[in-house]
C-alpha positions as CSV (number, residue, x, y, z in Angstrom):
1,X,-13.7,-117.4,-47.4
2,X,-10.4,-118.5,-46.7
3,X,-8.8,-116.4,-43.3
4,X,-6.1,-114.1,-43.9
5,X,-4.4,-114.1,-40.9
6,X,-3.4,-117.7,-40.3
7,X,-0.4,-118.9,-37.9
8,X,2.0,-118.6,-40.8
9,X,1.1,-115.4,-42.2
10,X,0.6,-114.0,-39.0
11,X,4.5,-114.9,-38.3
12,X,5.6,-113.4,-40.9
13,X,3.5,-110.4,-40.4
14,X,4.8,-109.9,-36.9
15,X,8.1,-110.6,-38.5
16,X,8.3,-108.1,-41.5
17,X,7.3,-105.5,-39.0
18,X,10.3,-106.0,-36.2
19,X,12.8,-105.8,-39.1
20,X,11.0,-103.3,-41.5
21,X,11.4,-101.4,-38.1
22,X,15.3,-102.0,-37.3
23,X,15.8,-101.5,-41.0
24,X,14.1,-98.3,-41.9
25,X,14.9,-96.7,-38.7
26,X,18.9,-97.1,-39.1
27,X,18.2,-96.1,-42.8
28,X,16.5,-92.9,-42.0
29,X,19.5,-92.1,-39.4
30,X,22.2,-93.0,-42.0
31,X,20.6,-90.5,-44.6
32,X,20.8,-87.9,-42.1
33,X,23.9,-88.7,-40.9
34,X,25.7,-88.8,-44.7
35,X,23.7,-85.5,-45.5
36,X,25.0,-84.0,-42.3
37,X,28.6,-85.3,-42.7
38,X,29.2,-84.3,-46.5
39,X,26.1,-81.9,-47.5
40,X,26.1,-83.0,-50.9
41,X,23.5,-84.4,-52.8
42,X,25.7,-86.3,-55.3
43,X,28.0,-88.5,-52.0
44,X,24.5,-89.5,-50.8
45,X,22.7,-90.6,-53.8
46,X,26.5,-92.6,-54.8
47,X,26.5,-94.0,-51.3
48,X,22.8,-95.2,-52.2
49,X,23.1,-96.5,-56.0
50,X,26.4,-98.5,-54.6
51,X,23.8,-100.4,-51.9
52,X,22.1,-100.9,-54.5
53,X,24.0,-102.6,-57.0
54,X,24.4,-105.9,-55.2
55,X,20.0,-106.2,-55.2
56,X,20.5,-105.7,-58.5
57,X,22.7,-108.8,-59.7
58,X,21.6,-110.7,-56.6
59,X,18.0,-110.4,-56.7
60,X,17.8,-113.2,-59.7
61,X,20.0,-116.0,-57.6
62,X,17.7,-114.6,-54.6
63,X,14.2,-116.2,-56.4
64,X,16.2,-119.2,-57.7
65,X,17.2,-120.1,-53.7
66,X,13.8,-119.1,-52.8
67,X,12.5,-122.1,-55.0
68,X,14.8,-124.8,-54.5
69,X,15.4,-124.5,-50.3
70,X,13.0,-124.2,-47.4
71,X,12.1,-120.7,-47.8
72,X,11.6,-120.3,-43.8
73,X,15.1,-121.3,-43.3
74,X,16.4,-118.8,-46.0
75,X,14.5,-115.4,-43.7
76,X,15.5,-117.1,-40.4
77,X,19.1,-117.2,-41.4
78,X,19.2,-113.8,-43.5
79,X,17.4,-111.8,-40.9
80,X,20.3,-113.5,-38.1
81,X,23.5,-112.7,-40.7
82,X,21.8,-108.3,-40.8
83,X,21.6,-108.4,-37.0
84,X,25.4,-109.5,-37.0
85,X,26.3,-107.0,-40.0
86,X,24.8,-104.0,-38.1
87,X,26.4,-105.2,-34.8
88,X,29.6,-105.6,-36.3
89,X,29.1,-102.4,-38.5
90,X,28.2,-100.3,-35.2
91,X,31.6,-101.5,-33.4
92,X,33.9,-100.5,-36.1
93,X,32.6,-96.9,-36.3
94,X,33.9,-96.3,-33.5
95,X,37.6,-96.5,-34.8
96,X,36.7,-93.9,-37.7
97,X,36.0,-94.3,-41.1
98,X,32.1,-93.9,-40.3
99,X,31.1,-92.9,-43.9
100,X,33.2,-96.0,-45.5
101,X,31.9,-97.8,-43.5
102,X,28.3,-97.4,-43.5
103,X,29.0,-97.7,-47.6
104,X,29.8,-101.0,-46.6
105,X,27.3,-101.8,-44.3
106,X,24.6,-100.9,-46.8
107,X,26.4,-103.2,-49.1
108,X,26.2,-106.2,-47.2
109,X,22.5,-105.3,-46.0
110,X,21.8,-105.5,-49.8
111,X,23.2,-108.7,-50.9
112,X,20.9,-109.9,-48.1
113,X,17.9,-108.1,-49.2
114,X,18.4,-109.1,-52.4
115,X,17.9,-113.2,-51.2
116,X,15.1,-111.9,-48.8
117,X,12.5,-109.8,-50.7
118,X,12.1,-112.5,-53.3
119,X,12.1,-115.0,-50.6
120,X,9.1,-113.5,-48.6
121,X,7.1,-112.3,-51.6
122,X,7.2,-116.2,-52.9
123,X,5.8,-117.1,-49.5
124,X,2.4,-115.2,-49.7
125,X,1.0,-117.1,-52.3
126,X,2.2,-120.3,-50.4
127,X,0.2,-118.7,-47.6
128,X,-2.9,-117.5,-49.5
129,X,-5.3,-118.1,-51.9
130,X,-7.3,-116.3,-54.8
131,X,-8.4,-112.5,-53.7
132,X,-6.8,-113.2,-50.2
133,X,-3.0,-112.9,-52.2
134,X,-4.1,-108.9,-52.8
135,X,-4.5,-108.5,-49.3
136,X,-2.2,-110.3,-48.0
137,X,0.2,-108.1,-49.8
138,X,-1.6,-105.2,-48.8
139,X,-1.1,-106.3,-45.2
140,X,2.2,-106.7,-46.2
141,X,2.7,-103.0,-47.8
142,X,0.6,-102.0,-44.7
143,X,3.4,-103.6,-42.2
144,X,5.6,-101.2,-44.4
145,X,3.8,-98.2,-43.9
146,X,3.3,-98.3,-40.3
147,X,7.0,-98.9,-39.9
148,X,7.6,-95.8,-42.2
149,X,5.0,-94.2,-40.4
150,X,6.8,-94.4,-36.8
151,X,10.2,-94.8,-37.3
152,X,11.0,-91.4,-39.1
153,X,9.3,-89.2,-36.2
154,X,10.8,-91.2,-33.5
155,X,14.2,-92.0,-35.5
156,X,14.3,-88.1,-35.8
157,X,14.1,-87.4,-32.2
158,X,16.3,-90.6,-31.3
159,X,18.9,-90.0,-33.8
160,X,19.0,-85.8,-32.7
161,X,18.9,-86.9,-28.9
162,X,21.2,-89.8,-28.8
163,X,23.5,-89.9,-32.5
164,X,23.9,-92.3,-34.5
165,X,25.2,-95.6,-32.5
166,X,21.9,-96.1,-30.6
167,X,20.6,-96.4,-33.7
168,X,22.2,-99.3,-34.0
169,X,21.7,-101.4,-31.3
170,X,18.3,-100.9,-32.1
171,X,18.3,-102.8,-35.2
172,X,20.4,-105.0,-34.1
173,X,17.7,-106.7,-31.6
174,X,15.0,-106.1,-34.4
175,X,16.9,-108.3,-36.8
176,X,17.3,-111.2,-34.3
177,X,14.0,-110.6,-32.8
178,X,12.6,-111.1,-36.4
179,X,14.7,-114.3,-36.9
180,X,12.9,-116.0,-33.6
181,X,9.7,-115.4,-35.1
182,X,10.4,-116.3,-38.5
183,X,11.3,-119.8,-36.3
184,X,7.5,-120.5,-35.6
185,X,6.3,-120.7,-39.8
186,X,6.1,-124.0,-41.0
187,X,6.0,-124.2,-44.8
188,X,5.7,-127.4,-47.0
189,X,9.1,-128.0,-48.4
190,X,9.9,-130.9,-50.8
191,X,14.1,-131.5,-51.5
192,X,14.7,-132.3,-54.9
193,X,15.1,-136.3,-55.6
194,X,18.3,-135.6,-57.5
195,X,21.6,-134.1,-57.6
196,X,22.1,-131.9,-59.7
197,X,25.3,-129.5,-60.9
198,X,25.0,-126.2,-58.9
199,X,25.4,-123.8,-62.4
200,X,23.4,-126.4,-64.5
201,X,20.6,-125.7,-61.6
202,X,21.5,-121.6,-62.4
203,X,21.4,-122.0,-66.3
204,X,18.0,-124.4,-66.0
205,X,15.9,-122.0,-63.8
206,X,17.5,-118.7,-65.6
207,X,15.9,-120.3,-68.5
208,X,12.7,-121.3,-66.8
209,X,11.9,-118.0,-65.9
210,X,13.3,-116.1,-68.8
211,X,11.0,-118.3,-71.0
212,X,7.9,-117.9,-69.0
213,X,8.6,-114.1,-68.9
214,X,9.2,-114.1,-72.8
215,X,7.4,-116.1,-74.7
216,X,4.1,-117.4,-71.9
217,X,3.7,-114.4,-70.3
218,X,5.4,-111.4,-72.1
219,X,2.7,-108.6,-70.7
220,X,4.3,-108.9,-67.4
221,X,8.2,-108.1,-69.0
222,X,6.3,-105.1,-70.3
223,X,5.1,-104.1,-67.0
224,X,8.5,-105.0,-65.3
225,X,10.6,-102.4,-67.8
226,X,7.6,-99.7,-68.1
227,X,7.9,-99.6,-64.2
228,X,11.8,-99.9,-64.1
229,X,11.4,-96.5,-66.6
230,X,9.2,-94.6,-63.9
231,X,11.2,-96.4,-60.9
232,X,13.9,-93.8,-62.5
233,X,12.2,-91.0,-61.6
234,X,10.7,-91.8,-58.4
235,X,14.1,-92.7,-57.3
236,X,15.6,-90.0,-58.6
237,X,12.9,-87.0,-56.8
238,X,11.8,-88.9,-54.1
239,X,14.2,-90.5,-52.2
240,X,17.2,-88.6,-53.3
241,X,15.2,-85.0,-53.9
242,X,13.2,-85.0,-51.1
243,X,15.4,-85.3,-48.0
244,X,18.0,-83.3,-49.9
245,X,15.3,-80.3,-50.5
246,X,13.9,-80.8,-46.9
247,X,17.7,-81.0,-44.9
248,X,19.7,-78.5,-48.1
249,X,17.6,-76.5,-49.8
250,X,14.7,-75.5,-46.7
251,X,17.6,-75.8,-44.3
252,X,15.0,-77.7,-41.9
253,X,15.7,-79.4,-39.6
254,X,16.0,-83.9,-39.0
255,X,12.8,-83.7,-37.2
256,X,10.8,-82.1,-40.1
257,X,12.5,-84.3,-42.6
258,X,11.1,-87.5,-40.0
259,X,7.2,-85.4,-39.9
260,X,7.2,-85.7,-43.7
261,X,8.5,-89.3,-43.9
262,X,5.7,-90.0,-41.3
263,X,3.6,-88.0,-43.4
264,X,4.1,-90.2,-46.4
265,X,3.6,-93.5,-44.1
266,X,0.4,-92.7,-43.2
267,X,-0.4,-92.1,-47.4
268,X,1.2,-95.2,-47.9
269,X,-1.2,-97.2,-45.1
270,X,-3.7,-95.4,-46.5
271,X,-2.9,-96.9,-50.3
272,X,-2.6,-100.1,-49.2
273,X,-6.3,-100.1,-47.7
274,X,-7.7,-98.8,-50.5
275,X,-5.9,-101.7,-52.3
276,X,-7.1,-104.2,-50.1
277,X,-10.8,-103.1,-49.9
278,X,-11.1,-102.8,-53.6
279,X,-9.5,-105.7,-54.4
280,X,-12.7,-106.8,-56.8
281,X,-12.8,-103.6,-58.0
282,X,-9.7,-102.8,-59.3
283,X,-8.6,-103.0,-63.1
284,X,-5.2,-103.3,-64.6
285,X,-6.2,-100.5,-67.3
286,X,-6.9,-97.9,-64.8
287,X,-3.2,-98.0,-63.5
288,X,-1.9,-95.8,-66.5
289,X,-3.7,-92.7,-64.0
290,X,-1.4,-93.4,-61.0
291,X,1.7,-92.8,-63.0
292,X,0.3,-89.5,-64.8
293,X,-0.9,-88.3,-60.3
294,X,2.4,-88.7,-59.8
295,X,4.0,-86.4,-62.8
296,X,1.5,-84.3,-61.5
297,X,2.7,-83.5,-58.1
298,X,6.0,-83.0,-59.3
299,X,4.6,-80.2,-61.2
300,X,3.7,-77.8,-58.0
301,X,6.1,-79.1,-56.4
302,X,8.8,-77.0,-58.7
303,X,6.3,-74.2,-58.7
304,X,6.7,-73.1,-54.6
305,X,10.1,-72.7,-55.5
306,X,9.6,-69.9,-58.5
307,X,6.5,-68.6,-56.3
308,X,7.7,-66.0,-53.5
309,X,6.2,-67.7,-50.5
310,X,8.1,-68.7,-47.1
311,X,10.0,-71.9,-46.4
312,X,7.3,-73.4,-44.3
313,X,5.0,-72.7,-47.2
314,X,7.3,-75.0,-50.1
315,X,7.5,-77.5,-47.4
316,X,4.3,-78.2,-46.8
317,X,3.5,-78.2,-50.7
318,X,6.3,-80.7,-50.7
319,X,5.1,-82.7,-47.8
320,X,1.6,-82.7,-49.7
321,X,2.9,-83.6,-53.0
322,X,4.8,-86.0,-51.8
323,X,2.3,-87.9,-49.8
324,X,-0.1,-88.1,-52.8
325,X,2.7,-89.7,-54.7
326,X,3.2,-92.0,-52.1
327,X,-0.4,-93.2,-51.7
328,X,-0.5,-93.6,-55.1
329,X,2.6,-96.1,-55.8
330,X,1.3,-98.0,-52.2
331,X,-1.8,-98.9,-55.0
332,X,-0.3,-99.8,-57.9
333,X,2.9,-101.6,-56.2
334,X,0.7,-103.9,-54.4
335,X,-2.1,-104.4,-57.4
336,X,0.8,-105.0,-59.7
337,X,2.9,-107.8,-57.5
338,X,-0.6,-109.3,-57.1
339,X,-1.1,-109.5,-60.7
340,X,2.1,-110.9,-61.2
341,X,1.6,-113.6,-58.7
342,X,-1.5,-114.8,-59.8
343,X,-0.2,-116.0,-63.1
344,X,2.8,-117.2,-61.7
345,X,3.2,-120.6,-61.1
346,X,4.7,-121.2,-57.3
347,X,7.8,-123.6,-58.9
348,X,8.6,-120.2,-60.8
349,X,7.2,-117.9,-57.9
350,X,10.7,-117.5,-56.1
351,X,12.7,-116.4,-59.5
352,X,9.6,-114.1,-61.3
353,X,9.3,-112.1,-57.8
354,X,13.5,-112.1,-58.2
355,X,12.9,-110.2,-61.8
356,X,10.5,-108.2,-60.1
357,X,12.5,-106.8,-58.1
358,X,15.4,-106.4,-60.2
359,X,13.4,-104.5,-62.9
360,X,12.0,-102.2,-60.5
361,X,15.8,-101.4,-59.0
362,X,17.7,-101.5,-62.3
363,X,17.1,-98.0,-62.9
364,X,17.1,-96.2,-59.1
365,X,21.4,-96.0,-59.9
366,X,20.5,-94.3,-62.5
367,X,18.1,-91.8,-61.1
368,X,19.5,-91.9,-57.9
369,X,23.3,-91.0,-59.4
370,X,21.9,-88.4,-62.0
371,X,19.3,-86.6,-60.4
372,X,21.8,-86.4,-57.1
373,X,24.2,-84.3,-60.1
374,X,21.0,-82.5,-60.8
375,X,19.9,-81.1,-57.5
376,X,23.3,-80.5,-56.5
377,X,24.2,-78.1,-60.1
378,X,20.4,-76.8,-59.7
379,X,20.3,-76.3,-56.1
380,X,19.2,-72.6,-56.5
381,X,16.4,-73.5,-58.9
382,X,15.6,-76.8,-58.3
383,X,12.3,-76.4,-60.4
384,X,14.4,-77.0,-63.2
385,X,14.7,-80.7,-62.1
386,X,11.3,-81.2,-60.8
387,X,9.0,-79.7,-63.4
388,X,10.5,-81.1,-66.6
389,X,10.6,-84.4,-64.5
390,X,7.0,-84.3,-63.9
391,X,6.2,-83.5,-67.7
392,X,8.0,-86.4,-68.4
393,X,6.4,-88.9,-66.0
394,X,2.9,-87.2,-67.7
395,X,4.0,-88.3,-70.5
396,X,4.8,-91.7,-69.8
397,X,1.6,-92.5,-67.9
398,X,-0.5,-91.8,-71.3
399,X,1.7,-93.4,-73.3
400,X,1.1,-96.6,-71.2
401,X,-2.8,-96.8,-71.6
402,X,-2.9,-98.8,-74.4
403,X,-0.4,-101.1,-73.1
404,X,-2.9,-101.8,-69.6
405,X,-5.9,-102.1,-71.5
406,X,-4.2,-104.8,-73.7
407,X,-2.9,-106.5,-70.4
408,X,-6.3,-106.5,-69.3
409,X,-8.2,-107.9,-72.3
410,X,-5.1,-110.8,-71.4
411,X,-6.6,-111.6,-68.1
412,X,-9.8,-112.0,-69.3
């Protein structure tokens, strides 16, 4: 059996985590921050949708790169141009403006993510082999989960200790320190013989992957919009609803808000094991379940706040909730993408994982914008917003079980 962790995955391992790290930990004191600045629901999930638009339309030129340059050289020089965005972004707060300018900042950090993700994801299978490609993005989603894991608890008690510029500097030598290690991979790279016109390239490989998705492999389009459709949701409770009902509604404090986020690392490592050690066990049709667990926990989660229990109590029904849902999107993001890659071929690899990720991102503005309305015209009975949410979300996850057995009976 081929080895999973071989010098180049290892690299990029070790690198994913240093900037998952910088990244996640500024994130987590940015949320704060804007919910502590403005108090609103509705400025934080706009200051979110906006970061996310550039991923959006990006994301697709992102996978084209990823396939037609050396794909070490594209991380090593990304990972450099965020270290110099958050430096520069952490000096010019200090002449005012902060909330503008951390809208920007989260701009620019997206255009780059939207080059990187696809870039990365396209180097796994470059990396590994057969079963090895679900774990190796297990370890991948595990590198994820440890960072989400550590840095809310210790962002919490940074960020309350020290502010919000610390905060900075600290991603700032993650992103370069990822850069030099993302210097040691060494990937096969072959330059194309001829030259070619820049937007025939574009209109050639849009077409590549558009036919492959269409017509060759139209089961994973499906997938892509089905999980766009539930991405919605999930970006609409959990990472707009959750902080907000934590910070607004409890009135808790940054550190429980970091404890939960913790929390839902930890379900998130978890997920990804379970991924990885039942990597010859899993089936596509059983993935219908994880969307209906998720509806689910919405479910009680609106109920402790019609119940007449204390404020500890509704969070740590949220907190449990929460987590659950977490561990079950760590499984079915990481089975899916593996799915996805193994009937990819790698001179499409860089643009399909591109229109992965822009499916799965289309809709968060949407959520994120409307459900931020939602909380904020609910706030005093917010089970109105997460029951019906997790009826829908039910709903969904039968209506999908057809559609995963068919995609299954493909396979074989």
């Amino acid at each position: 059996m081929q080895k999973i962790f071989t010098r180049n995955f290892t690299f990029l391992i070790l690198g994913q985590i240093s900037s998952l790290f910088g990244n996640y930990t500024l994130k987590f004191a940015l949320s704060m921050y804007v919910l502590e600045q403005t108090g609103s629901a509705s400025v934080f999930a706009r200051l979110l949708s906006l970061a996310l638009l550039p991923t959006i339309f990006l994301s697709p030129f992102g996978g084209i790169l990823a396939d037609c340059a050396n794909r070490r050289n594209i991380m090593v020089a990304l990972d450099t141009l965020s270290g110099i965005s958050v430096l520069t972004a952490g000096i010019a707060m200090k002449f005012g403006n902060d909330i503008f300018i951390i809208g920007v900042l989260l701009v620019v950090l997206s255009v780059l993510g939207a080059f990187e993700s696809p870039t990365v994801q396209a180097c796994i299978p470059q990396m590994l082999s057969g079963n090895n490609i679900i774990r190796g993005n297990a370890a991948v989603n595990q590198a994820a989960s440890i960072a989400s894991l550590i840095t809310p608890f210790s962002g919490s008690i940074f960020y309350s200790a020290f502010g919000i510029r610390p905060v900075f500097t600290a991603a700032v030598i993650c992103f370069f320190a990822t850069a030099i290690l993302e210097c040691f991979i060494r990937l096969d790279y072959k330059k194309t013989a001829h030259q070619t016109n820049i937007r025939t390239i574009i209109k050639e490989d849009f077409s590549a992957g558009m036919h492959f998705l269409a017509h060759e492999q139209p089961g994973i389009l499906k997938l892509l919009l089905l999980a766009a459709l539930v991405s919605m949701f999930v970006a609409g409770t959990a990472v707009v609803g959750f902080p907000y009902l934590v910070r607004t509604v409890l009135g808790l404090s940054a550190q429980y808000y970091g404890i939960a986020e913790s929390a839902m690392g930890i379900a998130s490592i978890l997920g990804s094991l379970c991924t990885a050690i039942m990597a010859k066990k899993l089936r596509i049709r059983s993935l219908f379940v994880l969307f209906i667990t998720f509806g689910i926990c919405l479910i009680p989660c609106g109920l402790a706040f019609i119940m007449p229990i204390g404020i500890f109590a509704r969070y740590f029904i949220l907190l449990t909730m929460f987590c659950l849902c977490q561990l079950g999107c760590s499984v079915f993001s990481t089975y899916a993408i593996s799915v996805i890659q193994e009937r990819t071929p790698d001179k499409l690899m860089g643009k399909v994982m591109s229109y992965v990720f822009t499916f799965s991102m289309c809709a968060q503005p949407i959520g994120q914008i409307a459900y931020g309305a939602l909380f904020d015209y609910f706030k005093d009975c917010v089970f109105l917003v997460l029951i019906p949410s997790g009826l829908a979300i039910c709903l969904t996850g039968l209506l999908s079980k057809g559609f995963f057995k068919k995609f299954e009976c493909q396979e074989d």
